[in-house]
C-alpha positions in Angstrom: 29.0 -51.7 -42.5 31.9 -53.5 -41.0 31.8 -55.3 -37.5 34.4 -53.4 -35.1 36.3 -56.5 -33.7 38.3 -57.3 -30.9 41.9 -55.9 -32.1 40.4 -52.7 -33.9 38.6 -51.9 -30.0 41.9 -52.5 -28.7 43.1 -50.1 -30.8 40.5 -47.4 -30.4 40.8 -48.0 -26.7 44.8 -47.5 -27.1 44.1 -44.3 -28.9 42.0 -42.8 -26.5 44.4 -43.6 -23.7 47.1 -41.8 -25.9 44.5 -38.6 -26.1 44.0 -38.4 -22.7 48.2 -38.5 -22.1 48.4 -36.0 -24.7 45.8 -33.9 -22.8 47.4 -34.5 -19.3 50.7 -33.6 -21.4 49.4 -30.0 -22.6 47.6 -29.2 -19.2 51.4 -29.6 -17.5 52.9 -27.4 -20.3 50.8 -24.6 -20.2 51.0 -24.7 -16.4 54.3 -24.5 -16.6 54.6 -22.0 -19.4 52.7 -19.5 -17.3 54.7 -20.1 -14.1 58.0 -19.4 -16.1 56.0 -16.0 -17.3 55.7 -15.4 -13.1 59.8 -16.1 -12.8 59.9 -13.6 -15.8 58.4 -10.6 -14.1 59.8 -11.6 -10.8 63.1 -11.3 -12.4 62.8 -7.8 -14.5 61.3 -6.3 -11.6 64.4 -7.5 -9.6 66.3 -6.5 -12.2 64.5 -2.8 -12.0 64.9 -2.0 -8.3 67.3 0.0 -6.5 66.8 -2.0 -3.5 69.5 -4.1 -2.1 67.0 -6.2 -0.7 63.7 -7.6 -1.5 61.2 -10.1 0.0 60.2 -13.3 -0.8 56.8 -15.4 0.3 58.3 -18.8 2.2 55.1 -20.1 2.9 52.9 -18.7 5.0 55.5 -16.0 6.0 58.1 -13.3 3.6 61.2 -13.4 4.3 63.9 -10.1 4.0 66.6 -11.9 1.1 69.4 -10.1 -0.6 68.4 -9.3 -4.3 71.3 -10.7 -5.7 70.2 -14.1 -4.1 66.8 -13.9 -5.4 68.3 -13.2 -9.0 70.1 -16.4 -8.8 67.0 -18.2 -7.2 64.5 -17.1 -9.9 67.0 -17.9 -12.3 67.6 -21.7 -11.6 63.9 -21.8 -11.1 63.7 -20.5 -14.9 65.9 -22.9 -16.1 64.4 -26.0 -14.4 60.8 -24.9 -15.4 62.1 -24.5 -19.2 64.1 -28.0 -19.1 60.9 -29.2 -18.1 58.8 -27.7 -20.9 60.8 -29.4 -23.6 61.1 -32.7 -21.6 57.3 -32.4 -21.8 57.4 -31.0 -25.6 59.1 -34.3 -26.6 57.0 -36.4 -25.0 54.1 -34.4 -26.6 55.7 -35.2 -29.9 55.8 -39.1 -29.2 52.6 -39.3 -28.0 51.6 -37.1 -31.3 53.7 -40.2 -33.9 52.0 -42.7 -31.5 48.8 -41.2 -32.7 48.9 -40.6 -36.0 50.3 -44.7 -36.1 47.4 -45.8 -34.5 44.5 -43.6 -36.2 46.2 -44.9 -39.6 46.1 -48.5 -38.3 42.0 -47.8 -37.4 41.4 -46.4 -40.3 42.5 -49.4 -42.5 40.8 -51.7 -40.0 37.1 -50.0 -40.4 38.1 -49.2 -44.1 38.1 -46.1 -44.3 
């Protein structure tokens, strides 16, 4: 069996580090995938009322808002939420190229 030597340990140690970005990566995406399904329901039950006005948790307190002005607060909140998704999408996709380099690189270094 071959010895593992120095650079093929730095490489195995490279790749786990990727992993564990990758992982950190995912976590952050599905965290925000489910707070943009939140924004979602917010806005169709916005969109559903007959109210003019509707109330919206500050902190520790709700505050009275127009519903018009929660639309357009939901709706920016959508949009940065799903600019953030792909941010972290192509990022996820780097770190995935990164990945598939260095477990080829391994593999010829162990020989298999």
């Amino acid at each position: 069996m071959n010895e593992i030597n120095e650079e093929t340990k730095n490489l195995i140690s490279q790749f786990q580090t990727y992993q564990q970005q990758l992982q950190a990566v995912l976590i952050q995406k599905e965290a925000l995938k489910l707070q943009n399904l939140e924004i979602e329901r917010a806005l169709k039950e916005l969109e559903n009322t007959k109210e003019k006005k509707a109330f919206k948790i500050a902190g520790q307190i709700m505050v009275l808002k127009p519903v018009e002005e929660l639309k357009k607060e939901l709706e920016e909140m959508k949009e940065n939420t799903e600019m953030r998704i792909k941010s972290l999408e192509k990022t996820e996709g780097r770190i995935n190229e990164k990945l598939k380099v260095l477990e080829k690189e391994i593999r010829e270094k162990v020989g298999k």
